[in-house]
C-alpha positions as CSV (number, residue, x, y, z in Angstrom):
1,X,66.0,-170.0,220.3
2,X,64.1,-172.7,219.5
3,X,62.3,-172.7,223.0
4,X,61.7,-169.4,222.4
5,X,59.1,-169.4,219.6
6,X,55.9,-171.0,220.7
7,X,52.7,-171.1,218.5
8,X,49.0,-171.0,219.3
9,X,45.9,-171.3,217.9
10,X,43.6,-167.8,218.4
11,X,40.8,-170.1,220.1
12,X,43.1,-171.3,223.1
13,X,43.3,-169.4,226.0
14,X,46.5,-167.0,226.4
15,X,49.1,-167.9,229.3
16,X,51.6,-166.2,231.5
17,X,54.1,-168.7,229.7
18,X,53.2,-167.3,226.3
19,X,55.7,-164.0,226.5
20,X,54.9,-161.2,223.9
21,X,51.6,-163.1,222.1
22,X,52.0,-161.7,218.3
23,X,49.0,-162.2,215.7
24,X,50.7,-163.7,212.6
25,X,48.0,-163.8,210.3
26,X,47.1,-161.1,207.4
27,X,43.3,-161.3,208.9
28,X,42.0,-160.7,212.0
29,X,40.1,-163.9,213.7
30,X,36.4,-163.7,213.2
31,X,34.3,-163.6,216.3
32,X,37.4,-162.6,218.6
33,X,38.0,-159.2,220.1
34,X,41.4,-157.9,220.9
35,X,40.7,-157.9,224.4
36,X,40.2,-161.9,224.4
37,X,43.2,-162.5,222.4
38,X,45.6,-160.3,224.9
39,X,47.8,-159.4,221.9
40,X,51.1,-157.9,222.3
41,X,50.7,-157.0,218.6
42,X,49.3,-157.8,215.6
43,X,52.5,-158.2,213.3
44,X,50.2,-158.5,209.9
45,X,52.5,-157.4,207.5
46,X,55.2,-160.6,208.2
47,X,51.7,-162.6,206.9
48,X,51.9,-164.3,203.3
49,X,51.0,-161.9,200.8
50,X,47.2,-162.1,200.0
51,X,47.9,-163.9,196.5
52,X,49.9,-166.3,198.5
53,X,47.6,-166.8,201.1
54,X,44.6,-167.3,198.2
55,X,46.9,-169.9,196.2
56,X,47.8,-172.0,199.3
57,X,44.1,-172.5,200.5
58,X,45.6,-174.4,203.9
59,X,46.2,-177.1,200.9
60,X,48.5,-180.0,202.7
61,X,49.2,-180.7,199.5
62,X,51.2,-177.7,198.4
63,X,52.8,-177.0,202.0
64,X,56.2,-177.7,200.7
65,X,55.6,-174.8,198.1
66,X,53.9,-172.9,200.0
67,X,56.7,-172.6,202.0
68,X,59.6,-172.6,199.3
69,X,57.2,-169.1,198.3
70,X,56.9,-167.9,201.6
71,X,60.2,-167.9,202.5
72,X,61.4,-165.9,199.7
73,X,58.6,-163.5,200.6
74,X,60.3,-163.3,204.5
75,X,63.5,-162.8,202.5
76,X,62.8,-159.2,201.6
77,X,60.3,-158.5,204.5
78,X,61.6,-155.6,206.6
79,X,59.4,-156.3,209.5
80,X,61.8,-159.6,209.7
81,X,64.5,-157.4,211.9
82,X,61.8,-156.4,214.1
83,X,60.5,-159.8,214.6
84,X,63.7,-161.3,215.0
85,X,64.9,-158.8,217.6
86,X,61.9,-159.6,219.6
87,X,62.5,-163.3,219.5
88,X,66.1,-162.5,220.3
89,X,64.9,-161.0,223.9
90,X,62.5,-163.8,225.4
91,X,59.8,-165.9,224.8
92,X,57.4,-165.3,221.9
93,X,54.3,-166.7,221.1
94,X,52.7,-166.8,217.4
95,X,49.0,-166.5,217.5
96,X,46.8,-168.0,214.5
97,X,43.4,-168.8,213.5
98,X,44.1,-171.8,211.0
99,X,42.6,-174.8,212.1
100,X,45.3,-176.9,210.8
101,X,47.9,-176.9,213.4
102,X,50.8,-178.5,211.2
103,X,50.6,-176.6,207.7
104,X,50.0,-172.5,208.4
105,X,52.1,-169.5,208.1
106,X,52.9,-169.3,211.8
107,X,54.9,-172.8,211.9
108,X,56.6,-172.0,208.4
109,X,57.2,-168.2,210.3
110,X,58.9,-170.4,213.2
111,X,60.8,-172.9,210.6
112,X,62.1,-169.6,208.7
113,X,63.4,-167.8,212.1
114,X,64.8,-171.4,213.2
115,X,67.1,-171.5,210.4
């Protein structure tokens, strides 16, 4: 499955190879239209919770909490199932805006799903 999941940032361009492109972030990308981003869908709820998302500030240095609170957020998530089925089916591709590529939502999303 691991092949499966691919991530990219909102400002590269989309590819056939991508599969279903999902949006993983709580907020839409500023200065992008829907059209550019050729979403599949924007899967907004699976996000960090807002207070989350405030608290973790794309900090490096709290990544490994972040995630640790994340994950327990994904653990009662019902848009998990959905997002697990599609994963299940083919290549998926997270979209993000974060400009750090290493410590965002969409690779702890991946690492979660991974597991």
């Amino acid at each position: 499955m691991a092949a499966n999941i691919r991530l990219k940032r909102a400002d590269r361009a989309p590819a056939r190879a991508d599969g279903k492109r999902l949006l993983v972030d709580r907020l839409w990308p500023r200065g992008k239209t829907r059209e550019s981003l050729k979403l599949d869908a924007w899967v907004r709820d699976i996000a960090p919770s807002d207070g989350l998302r405030h608290w973790f500030g794309h900090d490096p240095g709290k990544w490994d909490e972040f995630r640790k609170r994340y994950f327990a957020e994904l653990k009662h998530n019902p848009a998990l199932a959905a997002l697990r089925e599609l994963t299940a089916k083919g290549t998926v591709t997270f979209v993000f805006f974060a400009a750090d590529t290493e410590h965002n939502n969409a690779v702890a999303l991946r690492e979660y799903l991974l597991h």
